[in-house]
C-alpha positions as a Markdown table, in Angstrom:
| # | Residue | x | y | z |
|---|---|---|---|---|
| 1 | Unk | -10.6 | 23.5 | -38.8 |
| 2 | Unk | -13.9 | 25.4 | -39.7 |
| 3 | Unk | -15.6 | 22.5 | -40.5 |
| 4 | Unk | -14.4 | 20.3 | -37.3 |
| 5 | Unk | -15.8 | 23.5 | -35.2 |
| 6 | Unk | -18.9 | 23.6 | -37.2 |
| 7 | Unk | -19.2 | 19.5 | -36.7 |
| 8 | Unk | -18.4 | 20.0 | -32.9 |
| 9 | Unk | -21.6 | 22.6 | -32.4 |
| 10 | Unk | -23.6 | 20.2 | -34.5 |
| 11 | Unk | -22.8 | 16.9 | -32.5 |
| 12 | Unk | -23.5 | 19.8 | -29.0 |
| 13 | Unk | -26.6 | 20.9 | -29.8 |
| 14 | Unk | -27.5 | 17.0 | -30.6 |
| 15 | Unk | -26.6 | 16.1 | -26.9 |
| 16 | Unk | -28.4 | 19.0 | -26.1 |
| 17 | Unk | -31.8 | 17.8 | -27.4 |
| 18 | Unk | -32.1 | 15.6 | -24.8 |
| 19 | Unk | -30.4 | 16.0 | -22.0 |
| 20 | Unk | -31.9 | 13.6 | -19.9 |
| 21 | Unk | -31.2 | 10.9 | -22.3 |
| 22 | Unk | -27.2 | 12.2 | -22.2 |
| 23 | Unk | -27.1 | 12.3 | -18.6 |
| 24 | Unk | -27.9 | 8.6 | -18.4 |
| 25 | Unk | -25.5 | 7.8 | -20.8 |
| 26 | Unk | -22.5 | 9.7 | -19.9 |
| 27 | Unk | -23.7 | 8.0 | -16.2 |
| 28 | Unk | -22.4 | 4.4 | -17.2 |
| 29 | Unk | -19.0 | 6.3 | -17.8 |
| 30 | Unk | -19.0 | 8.2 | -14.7 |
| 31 | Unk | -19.4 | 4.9 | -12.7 |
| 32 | Unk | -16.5 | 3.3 | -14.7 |
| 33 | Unk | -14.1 | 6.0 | -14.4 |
| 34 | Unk | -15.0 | 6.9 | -11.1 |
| 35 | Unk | -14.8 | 3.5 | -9.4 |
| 36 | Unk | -11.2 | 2.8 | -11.3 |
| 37 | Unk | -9.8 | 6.1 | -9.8 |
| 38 | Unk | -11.6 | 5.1 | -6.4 |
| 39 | Unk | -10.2 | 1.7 | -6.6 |
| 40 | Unk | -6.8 | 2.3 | -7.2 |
| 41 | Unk | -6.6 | 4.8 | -4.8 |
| 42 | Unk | -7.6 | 3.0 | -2.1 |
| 43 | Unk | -5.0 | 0.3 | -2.8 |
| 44 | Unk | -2.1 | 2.8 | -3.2 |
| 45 | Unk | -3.2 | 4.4 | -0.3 |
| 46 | Unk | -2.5 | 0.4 | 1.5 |
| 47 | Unk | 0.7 | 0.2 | -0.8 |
| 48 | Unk | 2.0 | 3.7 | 0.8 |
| 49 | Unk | 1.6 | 2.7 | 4.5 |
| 50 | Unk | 3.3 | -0.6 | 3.7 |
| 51 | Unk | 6.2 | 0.7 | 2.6 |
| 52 | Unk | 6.0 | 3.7 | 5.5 |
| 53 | Unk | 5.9 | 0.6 | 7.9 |
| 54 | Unk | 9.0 | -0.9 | 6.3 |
| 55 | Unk | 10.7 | 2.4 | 6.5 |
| 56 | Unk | 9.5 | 2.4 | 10.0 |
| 57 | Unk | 12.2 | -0.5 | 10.5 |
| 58 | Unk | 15.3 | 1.9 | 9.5 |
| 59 | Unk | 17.6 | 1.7 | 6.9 |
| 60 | Unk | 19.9 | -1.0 | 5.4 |
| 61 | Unk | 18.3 | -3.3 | 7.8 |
| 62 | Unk | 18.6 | -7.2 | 7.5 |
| 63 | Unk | 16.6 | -9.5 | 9.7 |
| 64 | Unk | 17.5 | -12.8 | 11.0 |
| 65 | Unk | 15.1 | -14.8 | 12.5 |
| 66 | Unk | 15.4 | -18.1 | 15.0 |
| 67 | Unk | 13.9 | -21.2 | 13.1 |
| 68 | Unk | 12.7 | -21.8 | 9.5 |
| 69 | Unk | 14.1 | -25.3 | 9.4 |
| 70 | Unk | 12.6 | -29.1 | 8.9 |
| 71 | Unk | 14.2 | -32.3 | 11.0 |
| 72 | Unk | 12.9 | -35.4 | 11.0 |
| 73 | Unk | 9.4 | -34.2 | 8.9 |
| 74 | Unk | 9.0 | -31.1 | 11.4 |
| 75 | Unk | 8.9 | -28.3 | 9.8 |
| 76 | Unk | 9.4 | -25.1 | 12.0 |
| 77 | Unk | 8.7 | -21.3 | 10.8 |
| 78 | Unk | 10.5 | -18.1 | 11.7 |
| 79 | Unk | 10.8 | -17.6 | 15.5 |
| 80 | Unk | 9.6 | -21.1 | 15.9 |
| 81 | Unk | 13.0 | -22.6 | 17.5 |
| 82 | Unk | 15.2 | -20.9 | 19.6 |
| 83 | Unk | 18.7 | -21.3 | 17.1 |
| 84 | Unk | 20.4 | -18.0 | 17.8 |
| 85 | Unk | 22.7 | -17.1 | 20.5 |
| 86 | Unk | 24.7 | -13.8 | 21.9 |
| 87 | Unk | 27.2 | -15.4 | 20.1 |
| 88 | Unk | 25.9 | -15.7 | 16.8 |
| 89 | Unk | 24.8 | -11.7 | 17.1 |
| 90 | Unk | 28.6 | -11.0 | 18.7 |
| 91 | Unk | 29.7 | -12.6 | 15.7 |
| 92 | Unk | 28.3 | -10.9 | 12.7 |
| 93 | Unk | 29.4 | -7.8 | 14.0 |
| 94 | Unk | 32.2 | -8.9 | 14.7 |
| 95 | Unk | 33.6 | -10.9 | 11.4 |
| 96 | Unk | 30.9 | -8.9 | 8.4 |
| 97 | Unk | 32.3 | -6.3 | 7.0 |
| 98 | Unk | 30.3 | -3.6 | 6.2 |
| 99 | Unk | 27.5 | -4.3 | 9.4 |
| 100 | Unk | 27.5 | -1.0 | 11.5 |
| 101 | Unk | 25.3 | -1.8 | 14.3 |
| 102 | Unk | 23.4 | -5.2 | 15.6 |
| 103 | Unk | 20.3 | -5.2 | 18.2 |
| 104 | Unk | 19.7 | -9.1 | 19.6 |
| 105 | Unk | 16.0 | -9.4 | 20.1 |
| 106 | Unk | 13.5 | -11.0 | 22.9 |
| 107 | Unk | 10.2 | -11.0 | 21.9 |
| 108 | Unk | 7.6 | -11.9 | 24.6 |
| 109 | Unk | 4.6 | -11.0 | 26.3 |
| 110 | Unk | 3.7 | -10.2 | 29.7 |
| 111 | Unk | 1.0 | -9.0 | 32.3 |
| 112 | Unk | 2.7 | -5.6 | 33.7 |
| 113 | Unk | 1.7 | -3.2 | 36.8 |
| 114 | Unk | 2.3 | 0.0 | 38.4 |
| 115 | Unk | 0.8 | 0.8 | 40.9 |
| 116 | Unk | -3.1 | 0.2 | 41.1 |
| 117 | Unk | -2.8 | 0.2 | 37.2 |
| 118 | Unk | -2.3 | -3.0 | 35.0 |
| 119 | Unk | -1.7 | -3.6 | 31.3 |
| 120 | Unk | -1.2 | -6.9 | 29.2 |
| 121 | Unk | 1.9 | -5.9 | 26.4 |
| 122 | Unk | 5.1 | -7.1 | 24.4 |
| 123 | Unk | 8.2 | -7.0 | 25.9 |
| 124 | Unk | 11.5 | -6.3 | 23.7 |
| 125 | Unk | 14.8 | -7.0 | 24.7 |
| 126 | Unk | 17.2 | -5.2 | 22.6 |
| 127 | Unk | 20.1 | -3.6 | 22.7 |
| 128 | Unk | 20.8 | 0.3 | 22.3 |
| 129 | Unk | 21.8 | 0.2 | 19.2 |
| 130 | Unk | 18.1 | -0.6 | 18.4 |
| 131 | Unk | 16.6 | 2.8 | 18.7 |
| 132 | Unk | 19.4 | 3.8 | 15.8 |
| 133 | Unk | 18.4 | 1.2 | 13.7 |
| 134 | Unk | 15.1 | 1.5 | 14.0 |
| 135 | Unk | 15.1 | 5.4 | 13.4 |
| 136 | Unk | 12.8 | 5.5 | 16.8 |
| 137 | Unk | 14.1 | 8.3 | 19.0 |
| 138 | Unk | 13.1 | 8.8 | 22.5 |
| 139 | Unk | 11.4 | 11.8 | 23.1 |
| 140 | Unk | 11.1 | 12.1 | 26.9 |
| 141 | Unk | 13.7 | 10.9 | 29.4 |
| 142 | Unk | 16.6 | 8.6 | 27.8 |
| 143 | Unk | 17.9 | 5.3 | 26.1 |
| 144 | Unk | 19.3 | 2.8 | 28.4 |
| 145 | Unk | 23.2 | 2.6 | 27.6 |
| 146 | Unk | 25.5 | -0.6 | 26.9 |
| 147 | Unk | 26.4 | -0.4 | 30.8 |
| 148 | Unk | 23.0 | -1.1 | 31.3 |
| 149 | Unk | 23.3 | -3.7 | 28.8 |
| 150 | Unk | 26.5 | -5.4 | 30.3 |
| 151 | Unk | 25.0 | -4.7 | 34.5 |
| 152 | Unk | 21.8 | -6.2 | 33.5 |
| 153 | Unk | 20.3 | -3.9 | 34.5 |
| 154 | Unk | 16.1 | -3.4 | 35.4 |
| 155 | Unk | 15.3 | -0.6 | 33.4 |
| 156 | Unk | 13.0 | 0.3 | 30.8 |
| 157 | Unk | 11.6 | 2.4 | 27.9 |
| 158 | Unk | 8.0 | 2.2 | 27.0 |
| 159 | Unk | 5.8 | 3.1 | 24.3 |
| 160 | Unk | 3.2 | 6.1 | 24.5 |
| 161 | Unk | 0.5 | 3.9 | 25.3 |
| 162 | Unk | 1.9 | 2.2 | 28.1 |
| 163 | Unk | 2.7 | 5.0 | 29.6 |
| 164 | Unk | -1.2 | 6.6 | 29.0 |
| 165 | Unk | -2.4 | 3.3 | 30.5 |
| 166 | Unk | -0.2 | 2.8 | 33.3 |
| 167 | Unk | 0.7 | 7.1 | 34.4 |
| 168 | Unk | -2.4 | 9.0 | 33.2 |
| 169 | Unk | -1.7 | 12.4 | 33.7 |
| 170 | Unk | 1.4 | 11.9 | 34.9 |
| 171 | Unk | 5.3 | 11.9 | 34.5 |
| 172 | Unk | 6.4 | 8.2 | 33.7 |
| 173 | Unk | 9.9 | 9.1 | 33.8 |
| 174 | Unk | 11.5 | 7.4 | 37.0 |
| 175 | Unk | 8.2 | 5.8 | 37.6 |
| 176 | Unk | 8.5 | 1.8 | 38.5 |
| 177 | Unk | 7.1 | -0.6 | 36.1 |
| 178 | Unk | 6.4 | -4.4 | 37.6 |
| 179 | Unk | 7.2 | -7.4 | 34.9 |
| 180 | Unk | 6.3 | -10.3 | 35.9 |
| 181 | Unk | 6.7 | -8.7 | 39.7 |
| 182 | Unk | 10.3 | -7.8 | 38.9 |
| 183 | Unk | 10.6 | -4.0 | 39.2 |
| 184 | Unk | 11.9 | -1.7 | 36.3 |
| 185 | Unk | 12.9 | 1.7 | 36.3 |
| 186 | Unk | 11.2 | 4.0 | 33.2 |
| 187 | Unk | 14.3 | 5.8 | 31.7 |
| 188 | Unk | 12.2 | 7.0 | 28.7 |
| 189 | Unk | 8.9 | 7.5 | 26.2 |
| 190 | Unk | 9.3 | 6.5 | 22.4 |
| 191 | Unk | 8.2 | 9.3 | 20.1 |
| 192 | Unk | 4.6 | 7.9 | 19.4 |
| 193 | Unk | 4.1 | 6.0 | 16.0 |
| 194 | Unk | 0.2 | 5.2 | 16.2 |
| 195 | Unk | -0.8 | 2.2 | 14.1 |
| 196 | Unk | 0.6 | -0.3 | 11.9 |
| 197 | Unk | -0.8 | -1.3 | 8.3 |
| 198 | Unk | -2.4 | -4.6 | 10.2 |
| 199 | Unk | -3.9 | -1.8 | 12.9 |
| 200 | Unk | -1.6 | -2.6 | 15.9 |
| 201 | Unk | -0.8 | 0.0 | 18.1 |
| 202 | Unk | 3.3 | 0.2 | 17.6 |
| 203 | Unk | 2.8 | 2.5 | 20.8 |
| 204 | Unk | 2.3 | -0.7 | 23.2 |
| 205 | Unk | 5.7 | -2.3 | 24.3 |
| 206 | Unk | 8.2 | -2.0 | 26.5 |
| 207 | Unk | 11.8 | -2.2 | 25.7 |
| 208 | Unk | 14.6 | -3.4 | 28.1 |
| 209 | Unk | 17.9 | -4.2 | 28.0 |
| 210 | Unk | 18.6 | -8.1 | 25.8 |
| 211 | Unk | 20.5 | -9.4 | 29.3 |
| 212 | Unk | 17.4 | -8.5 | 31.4 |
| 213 | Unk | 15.1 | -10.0 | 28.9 |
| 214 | Unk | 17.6 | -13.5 | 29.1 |
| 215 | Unk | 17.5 | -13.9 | 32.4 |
| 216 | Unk | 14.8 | -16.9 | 31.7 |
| 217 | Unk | 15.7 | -18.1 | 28.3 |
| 218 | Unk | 19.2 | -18.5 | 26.7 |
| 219 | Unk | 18.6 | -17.9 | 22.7 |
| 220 | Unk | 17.3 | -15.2 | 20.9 |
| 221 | Unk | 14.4 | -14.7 | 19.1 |
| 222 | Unk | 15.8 | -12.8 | 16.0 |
| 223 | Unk | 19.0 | -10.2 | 15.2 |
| 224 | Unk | 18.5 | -6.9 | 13.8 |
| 225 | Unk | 21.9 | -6.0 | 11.3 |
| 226 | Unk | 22.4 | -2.5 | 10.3 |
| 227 | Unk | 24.7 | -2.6 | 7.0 |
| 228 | Unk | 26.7 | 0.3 | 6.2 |
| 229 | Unk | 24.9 | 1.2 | 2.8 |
| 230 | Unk | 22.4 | -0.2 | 0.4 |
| 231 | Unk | 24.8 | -1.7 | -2.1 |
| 232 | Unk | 26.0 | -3.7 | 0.8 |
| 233 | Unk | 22.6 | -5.4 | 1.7 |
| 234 | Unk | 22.9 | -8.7 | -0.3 |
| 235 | Unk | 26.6 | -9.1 | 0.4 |
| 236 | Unk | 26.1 | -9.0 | 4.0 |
| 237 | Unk | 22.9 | -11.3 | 3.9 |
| 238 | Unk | 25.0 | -14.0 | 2.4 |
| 239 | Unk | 27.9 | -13.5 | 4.7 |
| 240 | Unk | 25.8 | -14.1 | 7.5 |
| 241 | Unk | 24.0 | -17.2 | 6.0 |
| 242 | Unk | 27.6 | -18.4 | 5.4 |
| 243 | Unk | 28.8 | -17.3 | 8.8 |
| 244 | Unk | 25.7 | -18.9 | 10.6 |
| 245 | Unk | 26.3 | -22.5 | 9.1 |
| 246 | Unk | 29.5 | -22.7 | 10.3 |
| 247 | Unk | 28.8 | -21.9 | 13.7 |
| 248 | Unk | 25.7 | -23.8 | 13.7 |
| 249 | Unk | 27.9 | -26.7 | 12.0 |
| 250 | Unk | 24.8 | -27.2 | 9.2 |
| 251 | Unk | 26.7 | -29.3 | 6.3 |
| 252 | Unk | 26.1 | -29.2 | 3.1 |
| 253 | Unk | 22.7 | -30.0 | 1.6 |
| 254 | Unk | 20.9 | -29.7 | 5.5 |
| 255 | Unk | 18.0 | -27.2 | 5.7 |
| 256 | Unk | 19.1 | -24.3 | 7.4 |
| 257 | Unk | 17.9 | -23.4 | 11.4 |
| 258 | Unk | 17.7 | -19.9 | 11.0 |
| 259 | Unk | 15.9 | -17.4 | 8.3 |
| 260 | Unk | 17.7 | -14.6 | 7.1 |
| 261 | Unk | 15.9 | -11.5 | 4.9 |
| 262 | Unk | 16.8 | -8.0 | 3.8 |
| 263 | Unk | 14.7 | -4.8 | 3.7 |
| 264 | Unk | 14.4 | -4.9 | 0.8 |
| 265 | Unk | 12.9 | -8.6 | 0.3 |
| 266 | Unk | 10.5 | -7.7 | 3.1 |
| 267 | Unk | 9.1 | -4.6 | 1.2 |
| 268 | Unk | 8.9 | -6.8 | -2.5 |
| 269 | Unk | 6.9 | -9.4 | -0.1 |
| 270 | Unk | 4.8 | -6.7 | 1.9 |
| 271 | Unk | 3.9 | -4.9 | -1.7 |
| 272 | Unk | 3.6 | -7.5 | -3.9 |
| 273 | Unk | 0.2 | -8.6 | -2.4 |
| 274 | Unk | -1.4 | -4.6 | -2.2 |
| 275 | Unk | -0.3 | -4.3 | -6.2 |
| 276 | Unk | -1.9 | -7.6 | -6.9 |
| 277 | Unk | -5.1 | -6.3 | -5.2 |
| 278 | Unk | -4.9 | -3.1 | -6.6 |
| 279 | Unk | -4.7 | -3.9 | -10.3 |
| 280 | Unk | -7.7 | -6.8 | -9.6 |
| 281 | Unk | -9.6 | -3.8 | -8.6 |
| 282 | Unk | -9.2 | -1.5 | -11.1 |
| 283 | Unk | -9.4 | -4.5 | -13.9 |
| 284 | Unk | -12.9 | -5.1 | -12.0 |
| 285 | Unk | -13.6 | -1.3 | -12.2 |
| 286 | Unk | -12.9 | -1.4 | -16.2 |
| 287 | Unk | -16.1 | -4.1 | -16.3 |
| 288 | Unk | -18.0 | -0.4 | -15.4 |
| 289 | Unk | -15.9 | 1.3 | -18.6 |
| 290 | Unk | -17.0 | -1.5 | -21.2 |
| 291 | Unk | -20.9 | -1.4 | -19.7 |
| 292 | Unk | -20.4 | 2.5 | -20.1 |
| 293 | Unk | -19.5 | 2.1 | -23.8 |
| 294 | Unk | -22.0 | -0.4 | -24.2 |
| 295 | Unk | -24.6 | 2.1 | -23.7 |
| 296 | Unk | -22.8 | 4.9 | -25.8 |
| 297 | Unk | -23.2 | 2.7 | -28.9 |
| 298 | Unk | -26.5 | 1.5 | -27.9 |
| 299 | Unk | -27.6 | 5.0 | -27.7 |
| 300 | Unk | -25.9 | 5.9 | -30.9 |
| 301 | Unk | -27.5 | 3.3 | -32.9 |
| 302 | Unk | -30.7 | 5.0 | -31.4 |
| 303 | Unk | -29.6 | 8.3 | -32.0 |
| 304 | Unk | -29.1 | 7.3 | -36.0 |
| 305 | Unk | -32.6 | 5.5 | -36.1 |
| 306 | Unk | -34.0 | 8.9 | -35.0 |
| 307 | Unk | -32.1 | 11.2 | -37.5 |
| 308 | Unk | -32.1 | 9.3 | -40.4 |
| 309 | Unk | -33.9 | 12.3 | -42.3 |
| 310 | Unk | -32.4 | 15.1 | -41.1 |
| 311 | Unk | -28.7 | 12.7 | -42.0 |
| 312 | Unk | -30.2 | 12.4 | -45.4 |
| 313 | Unk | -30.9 | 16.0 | -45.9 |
| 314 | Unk | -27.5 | 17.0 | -45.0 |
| 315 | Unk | -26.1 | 14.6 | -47.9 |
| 316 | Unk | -28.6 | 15.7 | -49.8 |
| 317 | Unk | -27.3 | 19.6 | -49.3 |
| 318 | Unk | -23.7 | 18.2 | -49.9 |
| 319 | Unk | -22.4 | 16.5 | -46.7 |
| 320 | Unk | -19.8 | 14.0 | -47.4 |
| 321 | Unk | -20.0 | 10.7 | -46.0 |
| 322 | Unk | -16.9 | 11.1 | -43.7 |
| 323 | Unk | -18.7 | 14.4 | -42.5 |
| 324 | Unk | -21.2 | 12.2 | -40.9 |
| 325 | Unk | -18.9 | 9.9 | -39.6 |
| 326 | Unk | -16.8 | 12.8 | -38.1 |
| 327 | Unk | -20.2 | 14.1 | -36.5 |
| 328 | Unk | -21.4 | 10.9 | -34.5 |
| 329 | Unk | -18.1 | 9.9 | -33.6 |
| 330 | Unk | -17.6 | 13.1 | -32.2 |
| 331 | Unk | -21.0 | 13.0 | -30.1 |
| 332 | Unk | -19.7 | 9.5 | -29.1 |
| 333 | Unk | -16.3 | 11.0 | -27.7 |
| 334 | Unk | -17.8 | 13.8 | -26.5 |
| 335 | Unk | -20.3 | 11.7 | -24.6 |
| 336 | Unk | -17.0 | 9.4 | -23.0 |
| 337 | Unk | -14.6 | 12.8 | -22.2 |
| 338 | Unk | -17.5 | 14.6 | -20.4 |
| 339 | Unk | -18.2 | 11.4 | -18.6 |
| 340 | Unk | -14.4 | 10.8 | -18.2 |
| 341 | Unk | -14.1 | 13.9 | -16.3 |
| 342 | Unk | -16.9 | 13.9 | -13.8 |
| 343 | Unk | -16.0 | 10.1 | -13.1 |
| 344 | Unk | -12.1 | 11.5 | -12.4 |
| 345 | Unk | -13.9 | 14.3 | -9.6 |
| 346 | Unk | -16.7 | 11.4 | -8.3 |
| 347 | Unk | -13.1 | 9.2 | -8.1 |
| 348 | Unk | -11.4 | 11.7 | -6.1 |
| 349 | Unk | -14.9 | 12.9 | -3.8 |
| 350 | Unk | -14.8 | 8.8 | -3.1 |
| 351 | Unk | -11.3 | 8.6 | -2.2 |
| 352 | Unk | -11.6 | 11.9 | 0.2 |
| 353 | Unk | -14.4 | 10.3 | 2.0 |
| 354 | Unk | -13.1 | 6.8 | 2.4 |
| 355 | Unk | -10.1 | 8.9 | 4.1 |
| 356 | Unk | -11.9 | 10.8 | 6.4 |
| 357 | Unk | -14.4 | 7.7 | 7.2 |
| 358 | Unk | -12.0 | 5.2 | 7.9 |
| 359 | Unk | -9.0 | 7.0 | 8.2 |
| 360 | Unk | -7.4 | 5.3 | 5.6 |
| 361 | Unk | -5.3 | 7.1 | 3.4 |
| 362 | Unk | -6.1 | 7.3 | -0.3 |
| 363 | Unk | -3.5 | 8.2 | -3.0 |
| 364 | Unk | -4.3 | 7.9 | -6.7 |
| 365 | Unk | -1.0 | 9.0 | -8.9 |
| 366 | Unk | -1.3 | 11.2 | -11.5 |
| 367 | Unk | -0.5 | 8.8 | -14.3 |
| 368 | Unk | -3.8 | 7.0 | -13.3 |
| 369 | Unk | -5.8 | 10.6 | -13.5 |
| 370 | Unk | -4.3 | 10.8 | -17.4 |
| 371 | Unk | -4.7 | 7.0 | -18.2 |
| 372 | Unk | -8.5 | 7.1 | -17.0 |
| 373 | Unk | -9.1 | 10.2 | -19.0 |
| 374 | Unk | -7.4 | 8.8 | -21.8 |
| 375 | Unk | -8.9 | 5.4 | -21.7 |
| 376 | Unk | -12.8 | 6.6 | -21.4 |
| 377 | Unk | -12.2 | 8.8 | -24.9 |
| 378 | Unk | -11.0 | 5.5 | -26.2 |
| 379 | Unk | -14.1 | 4.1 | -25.1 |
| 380 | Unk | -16.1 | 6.5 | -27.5 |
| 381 | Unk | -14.0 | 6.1 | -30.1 |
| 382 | Unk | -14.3 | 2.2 | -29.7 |
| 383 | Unk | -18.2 | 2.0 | -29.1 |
| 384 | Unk | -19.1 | 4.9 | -31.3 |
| 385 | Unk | -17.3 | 3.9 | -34.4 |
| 386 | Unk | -20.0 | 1.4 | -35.4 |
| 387 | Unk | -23.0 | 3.6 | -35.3 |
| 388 | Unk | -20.6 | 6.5 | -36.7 |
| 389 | Unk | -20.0 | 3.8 | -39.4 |
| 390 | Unk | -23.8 | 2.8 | -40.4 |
| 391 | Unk | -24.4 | 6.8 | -40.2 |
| 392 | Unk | -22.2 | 7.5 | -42.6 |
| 393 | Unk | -23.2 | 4.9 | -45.1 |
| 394 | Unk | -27.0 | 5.4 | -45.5 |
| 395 | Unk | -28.5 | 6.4 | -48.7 |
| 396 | Unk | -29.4 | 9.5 | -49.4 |
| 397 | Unk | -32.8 | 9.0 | -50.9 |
| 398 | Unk | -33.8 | 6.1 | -48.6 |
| 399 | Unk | -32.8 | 8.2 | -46.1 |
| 400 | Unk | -34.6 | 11.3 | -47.1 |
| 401 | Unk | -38.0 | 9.2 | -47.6 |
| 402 | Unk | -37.7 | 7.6 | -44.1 |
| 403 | Unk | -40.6 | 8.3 | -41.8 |
């Protein structure tokens, strides 16, 4: 233990000697370290507001979407044909077990006014089961109810932003909105959820009751399903594949007119692409960790050239050849670790700044902190073995009459 201490002050007073020299060594590791913790901050930062977003949609949810199908070399993708009907939604509630709430779905877009204000936004139809599923409560005023639903009726609940655009500084609640010059009644204002991951503002809709939204088109665009639990999400995907062939009377071995996914697929698909581009960034960061060592070992080789002497003196006065070893490859380590650390804080000052820049959120796990520390000592070890290696094996008495 003495002598590792007595090695460790050696190897530290070496780095001190010139300190410039160190700096711009450990600097290659710095870089390395820092741009991997940057990196994969930055894309778990993406991966986090994914999977917020698909939390956004509720829980248990499963999707079905209008379209997906091919016929006679056409090929049509989700939303592309109008397949579903009132019936179709009627009936997976009705015949699933273990579905707890459906929404039908209108998507569309339209130019809307009130008063001497206008506004361009999407227009949901849905049902009022939608603001359950969703998790999306209404924070001023209140949901339109199935009577609503069942009447038809012309009434409405908008987003935050419609109701900044269309009411400034005012009460929207019992306010008239004009679609398409048919006049709805505001019932109620969505609590606000800002942007989405693609930078949409989720705040810009209107939502109105699926019958008032079919009062120009028969089919529906997609069916939100609520299952009861979890466990039950697969099951109930595949009972409504099953359940939708038969009423759409596909036969076996026909492509299938509709496109059904869980939450749980969405998120794998939404993720899988943010985890491909983080690792590719950090692997491209690591290029910054092999340059780093490169240098260590570079400057090492140097660092023997220079104390070949003052090496053969301390063989001379009875220093071991696994003394010297020990000595360099400590320098080497020590070089890597220092640089290991301030590349972990430079990682972290990056990742702050990209967040309060650009407002997107950074997260770099712990396990990625330790790995990074872990990996630059490696880097040491790996790079300063060599020189460590020639050190150790010079000859005393070449050594001592080298100039």
């Amino acid at each position: 233990m003495m002598r590792i201490l007595a090695t460790l002050k050696i190897a530290a007073r070496a780095l001190r000697r010139n300190k410039l020299r160190t700096l711009l060594t450990m600097l290659g590791m710095i870089i390395g370290v820092g741009a991997v913790i940057a990196m994969v901050g930055i894309g778990n930062g993406a991966k986090s507001q994914i999977e917020a977003q698909i939390a956004s949609m509720g829980q248990n949810v499963v999707l079905v979407f209008s379209g997906s199908f091919s016929r006679g070399g056409i090929r049509s993708g989700w939303g592309g044909a109008g397949t579903l009907t009132i019936d179709d939604a009627e009936g997976i509630l009705r015949e699933i077990q273990g579905v707890t709430a459906i929404s039908p779905e209108i998507r569309t877009r339209a130019q809307i006014a009130a008063g001497n204000q206008n506004w361009n936004t999407q227009i949901l139809g849905e049902s009022p089961e939608y603001f359950d599923i969703r998790q999306w409560p209404v924070v001023t005023g209140s949901a339109f109810s199935a009577q609503d639903v069942r009447s038809a009726n012309k009434v409405a609940v908008i987003g935050k932003t419609i109701a900044d655009e269309l009411f400034p500084g005012e009460d929207p609640i019992g306010q008239v909105i004009r679609v398409k010059n048919v006049p709805f009644i505001v019932l109620g204002m969505l609590n606000p959820k800002g942007l989405s991951v693609q930078g949409q503002d989720q705040d810009d809709l209107i939502i109105v009751p699926y019958t008032s939204a079919m009062k120009r088109v028969t089919t529906l665009g997609s069916i939100i399903v609520q299952a009861a639990k979890p466990t039950l999400l697969n099951p109930v995907q595949q009972q409504i594949i099953e359940l939708l062939r038969q009423n759409h009377k596909i036969t076996p071995g026909k492509d299938d007119d509709f496109t059904v996914r869980n939450q749980q697929e969405i998120a794998e698909m939404a993720t899988v692409q943010s985890k491909t581009m983080t690792l590719l960034l950090a692997a491209i960061a690591m290029v910054s960790l092999v340059v780093g060592g490169i240098g260590i070992m570079n400057i090492m080789l140097v660092s023997v050239t220079e104390r070949t002497r003052e090496i053969g003196i301390r063989m001379a006065i009875g220093a071991r050849g696994r003394d010297i070893l020990l000595q360099f490859l400590i320098e080497a380590v020590t070089l890597s670790a220092i640089g290991g650390i301030l590349g972990i804080a430079s990682g972290f000052g990056v990742s702050q700044l990209i967040a309060a820049k650009t407002s997107w959120p950074t997260l770099v796990p712990s396990e990625w902190v330790v790995c990074a520390f872990f990996v630059s000592a490696a880097v040491g070890i790996f790079f300063g073995f060599y020189p460590a290696r020639k050190a150790s094996q010079l000859d005393p008495i070449d050594a001592l009459r080298y100039e």
